[in-house]
C-alpha positions in Angstrom: 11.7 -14.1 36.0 13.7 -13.3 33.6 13.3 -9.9 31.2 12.9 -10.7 27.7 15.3 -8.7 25.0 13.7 -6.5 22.4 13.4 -9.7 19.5 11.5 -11.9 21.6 9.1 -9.4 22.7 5.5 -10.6 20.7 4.5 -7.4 21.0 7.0 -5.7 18.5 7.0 -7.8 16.3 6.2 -5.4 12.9 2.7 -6.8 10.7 0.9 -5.8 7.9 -2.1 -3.0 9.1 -3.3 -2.5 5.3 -2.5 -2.3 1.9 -4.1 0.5 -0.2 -4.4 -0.5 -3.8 -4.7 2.7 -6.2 -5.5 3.5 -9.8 -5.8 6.8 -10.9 -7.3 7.1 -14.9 -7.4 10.7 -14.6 -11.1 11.0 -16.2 -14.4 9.7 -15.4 -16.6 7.2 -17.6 -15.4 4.0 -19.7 -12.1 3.7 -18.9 -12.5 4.3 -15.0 -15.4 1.7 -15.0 -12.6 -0.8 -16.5 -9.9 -0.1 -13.8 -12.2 -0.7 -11.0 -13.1 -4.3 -12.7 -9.4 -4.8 -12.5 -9.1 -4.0 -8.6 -12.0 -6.2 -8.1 -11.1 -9.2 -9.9 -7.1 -8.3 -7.9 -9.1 -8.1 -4.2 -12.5 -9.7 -4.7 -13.6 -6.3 -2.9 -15.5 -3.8 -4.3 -13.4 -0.5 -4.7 -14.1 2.8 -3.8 -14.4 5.7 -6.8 -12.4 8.9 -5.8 -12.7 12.4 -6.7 -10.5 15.3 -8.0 -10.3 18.1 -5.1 -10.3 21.1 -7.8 -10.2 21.9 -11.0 -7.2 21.6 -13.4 -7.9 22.9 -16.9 -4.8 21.6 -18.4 -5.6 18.2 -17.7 -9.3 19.0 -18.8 -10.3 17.8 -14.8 -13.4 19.4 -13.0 -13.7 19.7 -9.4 -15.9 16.9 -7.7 -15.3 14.4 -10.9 -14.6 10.7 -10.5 -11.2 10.4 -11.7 -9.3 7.0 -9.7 -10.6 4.4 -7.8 -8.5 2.6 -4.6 -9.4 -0.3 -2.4 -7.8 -1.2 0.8 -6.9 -4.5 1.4 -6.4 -6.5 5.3 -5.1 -9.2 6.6 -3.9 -12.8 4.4 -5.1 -11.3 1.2 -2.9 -8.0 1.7 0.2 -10.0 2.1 -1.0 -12.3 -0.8 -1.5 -9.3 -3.0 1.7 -7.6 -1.9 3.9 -10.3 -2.7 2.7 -10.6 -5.9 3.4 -7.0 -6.3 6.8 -7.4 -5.0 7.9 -10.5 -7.7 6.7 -8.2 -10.4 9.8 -5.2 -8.7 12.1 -7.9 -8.2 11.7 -7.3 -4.5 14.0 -4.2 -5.1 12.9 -0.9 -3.8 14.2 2.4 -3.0 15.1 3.5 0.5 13.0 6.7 -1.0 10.5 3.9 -0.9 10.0 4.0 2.8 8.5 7.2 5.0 9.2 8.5 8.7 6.7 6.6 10.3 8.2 3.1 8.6 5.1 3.1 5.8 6.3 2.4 2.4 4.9 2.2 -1.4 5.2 2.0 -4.8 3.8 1.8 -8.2 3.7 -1.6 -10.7 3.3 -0.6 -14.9 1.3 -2.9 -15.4 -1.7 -4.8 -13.6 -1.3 -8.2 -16.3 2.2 -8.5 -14.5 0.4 -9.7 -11.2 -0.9 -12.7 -12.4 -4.5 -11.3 -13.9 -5.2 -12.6 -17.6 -4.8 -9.8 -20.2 -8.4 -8.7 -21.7 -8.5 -6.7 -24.8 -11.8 -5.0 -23.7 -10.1 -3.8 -20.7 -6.7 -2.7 -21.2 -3.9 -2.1 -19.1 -3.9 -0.1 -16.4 -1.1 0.7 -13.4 -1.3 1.0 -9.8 0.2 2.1 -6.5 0.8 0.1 -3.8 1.1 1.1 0.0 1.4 -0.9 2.9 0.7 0.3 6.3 2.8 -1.1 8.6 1.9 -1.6 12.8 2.7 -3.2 15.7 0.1 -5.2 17.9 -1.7 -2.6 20.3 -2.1 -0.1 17.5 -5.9 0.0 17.8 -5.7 2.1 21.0 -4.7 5.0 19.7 -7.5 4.5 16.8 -10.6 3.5 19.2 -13.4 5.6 19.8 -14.2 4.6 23.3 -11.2 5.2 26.0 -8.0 6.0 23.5 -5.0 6.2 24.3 -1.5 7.0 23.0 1.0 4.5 21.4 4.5 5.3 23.2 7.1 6.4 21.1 9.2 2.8 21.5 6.1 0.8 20.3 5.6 3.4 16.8 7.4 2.3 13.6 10.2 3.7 12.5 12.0 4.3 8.7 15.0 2.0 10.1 12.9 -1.1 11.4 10.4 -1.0 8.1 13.5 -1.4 6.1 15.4 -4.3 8.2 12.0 -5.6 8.1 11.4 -5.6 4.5 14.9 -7.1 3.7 14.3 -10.1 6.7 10.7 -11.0 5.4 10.9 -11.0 1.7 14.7 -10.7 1.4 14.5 -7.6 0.1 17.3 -5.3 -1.7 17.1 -1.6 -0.8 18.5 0.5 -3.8 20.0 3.5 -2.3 18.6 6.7 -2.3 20.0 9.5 -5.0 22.4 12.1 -4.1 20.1 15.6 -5.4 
């Protein structure tokens, strides 16, 4: 029989695990209420409120207060959602973009900009995106019955997110700033 190279191997080839979806108002009340109608007319979910760790007096923030609300999105509808994320950047991101373990993210100005009709009641609001990427077989490590550990060849690394990226949605990596 013969051995298969590393491209033909099912088993590597890189998918979409999640996409968290994140807007952070910075204050409870009105205008929080608003951004979570606009994640859940984006995902058809309903999203999850979160709440400041500690206190911050210079951005008038109390600890425990509801201040940004973030849904996390699998499957079709997270690649549906994340190219429509991607037109709006022009499918340009930074190399920056992308982390260690071959996760990447980043942040749209706008929500109307994806494709949602502009209400004047609402506003507009901005968000973060960030897609976890994964290989099939991920779930052992992740289990709660019988886990295991995901061998170093089979984790994702900053090198094949970024040749991924640029083969999937033809993407254009904008290189990183010299400090």
């Amino acid at each position: 029989m013969p051995t298969k190279g590393k491209e033909e191997n099912v088993m590597r080839d890189l998918k979409i695990m999640k996409l968290c979806l994140n807007i952070c108002v910075g204050e409870s009340g009105d205008r929080l209420t608003r951004a979570a109608k606009v994640l859940e007319a984006l995902t058809g979910q309903t999203p999850v409120y979160s709440k400041a760790r500690f206190t911050v007096r210079s951005f008038g923030i109390r600890r425990n207060e509801k201040i940004a609300v973030h849904c996390t999105v699998r499957g079709d509808k997270a690649e549906e959602i994340l190219e429509k994320g991607l037109k709006v950047k022009e499918y340009e991101l930074n190399k920056e973009n992308f982390s260690v373990t071959g996760n990447f993210g980043f942040g749209i100005q706008e929500h109307i900009d994806l494709g949602i009709k502009y209400d004047p009641s609402i506003g507009i609001y901005g968000m973060d995106f960030y897609v976890v990427l994964g290989r099939a077989g991920y779930r052992v490590a992740y289990r709660k019955r019988k886990k295991g550990r995901i061998g170093n060849r089979q984790k994702v690394t900053k090198d094949e997110a970024l040749k991924w990226f640029q083969q999937k949605y033809e993407g254009i990596l904008i290189p990183s700033r010299k400090k």
